[in-house]
C-alpha positions in Angstrom: 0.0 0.0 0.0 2.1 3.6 -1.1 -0.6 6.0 0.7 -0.5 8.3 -2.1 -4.3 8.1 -3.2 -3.3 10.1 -6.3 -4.4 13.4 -4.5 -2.4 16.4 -5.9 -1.2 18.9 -3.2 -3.9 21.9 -2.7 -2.2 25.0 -4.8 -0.9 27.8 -2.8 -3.2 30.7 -2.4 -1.9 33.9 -4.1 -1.5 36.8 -1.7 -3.2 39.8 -2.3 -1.7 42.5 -3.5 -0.1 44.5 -0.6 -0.7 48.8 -0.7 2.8 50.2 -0.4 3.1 51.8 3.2 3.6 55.4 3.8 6.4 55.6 6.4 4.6 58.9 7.8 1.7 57.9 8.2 3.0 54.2 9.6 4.6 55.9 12.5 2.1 58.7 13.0 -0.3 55.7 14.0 2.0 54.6 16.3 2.3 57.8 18.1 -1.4 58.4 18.3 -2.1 55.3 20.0 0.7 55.6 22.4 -0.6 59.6 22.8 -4.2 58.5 23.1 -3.3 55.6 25.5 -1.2 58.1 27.9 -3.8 61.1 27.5 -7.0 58.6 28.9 -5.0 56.9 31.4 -4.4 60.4 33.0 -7.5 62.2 34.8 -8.7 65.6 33.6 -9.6 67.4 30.4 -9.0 65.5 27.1 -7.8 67.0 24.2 -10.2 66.3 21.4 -8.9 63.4 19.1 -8.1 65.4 15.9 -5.4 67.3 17.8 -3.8 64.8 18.7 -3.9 63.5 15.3 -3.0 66.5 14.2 0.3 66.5 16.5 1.2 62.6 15.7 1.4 63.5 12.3 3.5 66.5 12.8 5.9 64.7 15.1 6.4 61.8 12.6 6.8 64.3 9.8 9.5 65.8 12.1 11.4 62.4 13.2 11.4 62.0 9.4 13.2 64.8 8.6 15.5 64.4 11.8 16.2 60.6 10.7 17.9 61.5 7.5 19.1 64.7 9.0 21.2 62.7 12.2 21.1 59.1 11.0 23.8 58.2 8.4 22.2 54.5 7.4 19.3 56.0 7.1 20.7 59.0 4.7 22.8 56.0 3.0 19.3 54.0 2.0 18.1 57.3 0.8 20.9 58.5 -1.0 21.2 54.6 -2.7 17.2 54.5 -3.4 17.3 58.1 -5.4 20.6 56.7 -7.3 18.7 53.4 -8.6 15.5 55.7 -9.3 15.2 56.5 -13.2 14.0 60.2 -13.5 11.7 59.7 -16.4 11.1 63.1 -17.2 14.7 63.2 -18.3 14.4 60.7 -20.6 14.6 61.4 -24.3 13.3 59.5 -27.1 14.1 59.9 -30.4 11.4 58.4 -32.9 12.9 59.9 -35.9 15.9 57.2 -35.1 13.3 54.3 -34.7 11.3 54.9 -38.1 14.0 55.4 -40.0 15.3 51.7 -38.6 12.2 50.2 -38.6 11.7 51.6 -42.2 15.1 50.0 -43.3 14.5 46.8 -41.5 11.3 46.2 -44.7 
């Protein structure tokens, strides 16, 4: 008796497509919940909600710029991501060139 049964192995599910993740917004969640935790664990007047979304986005705005202002890896990954961009506005075509060698080509 092999056990096999002739049963093929269920095909992996494909994985959704993933949004890409702002790193701004990312963190500015992050600091909201940890703001609104600390705020309603303290007695007293609450600031309303959208200030404090208001000032988690401002403060992750600001570690942003103070990341790649004070942290050198960070600056390096930066530095080596604009490098291996293309800038396709820059990028010049010339179609005169490739109808006159598609035309010779018949």
């Amino acid at each position: 008796m092999s056990g096999g049964g002739g049963e093929s192995a269920p095909a992996p599910a494909k994985a959704a497509p993933v949004a890409p993740v702002d790193p701004v917004e990312d963190l500015a969640r992050k600091i909201f919940i940890e703001l609104s935790a600390q705020v309603h664990s303290q007695a007293g007047e609450k600031p309303e909600h959208k200030k404090l979304v208001e000032l988690s986005f401002r403060l992750s705005e600001a570690f942003q710029a103070g990341n790649l202002e004070f942290n050198t890896a960070a600056r390096a990954r930066a530095e080596a991501k604009a490098k291996a961009s293309v800038d396709v506005g820059k990028i010049e075509i010339d179609f005169g060139a490739i109808s006159s060698v598609s035309s010779a080509k018949k």
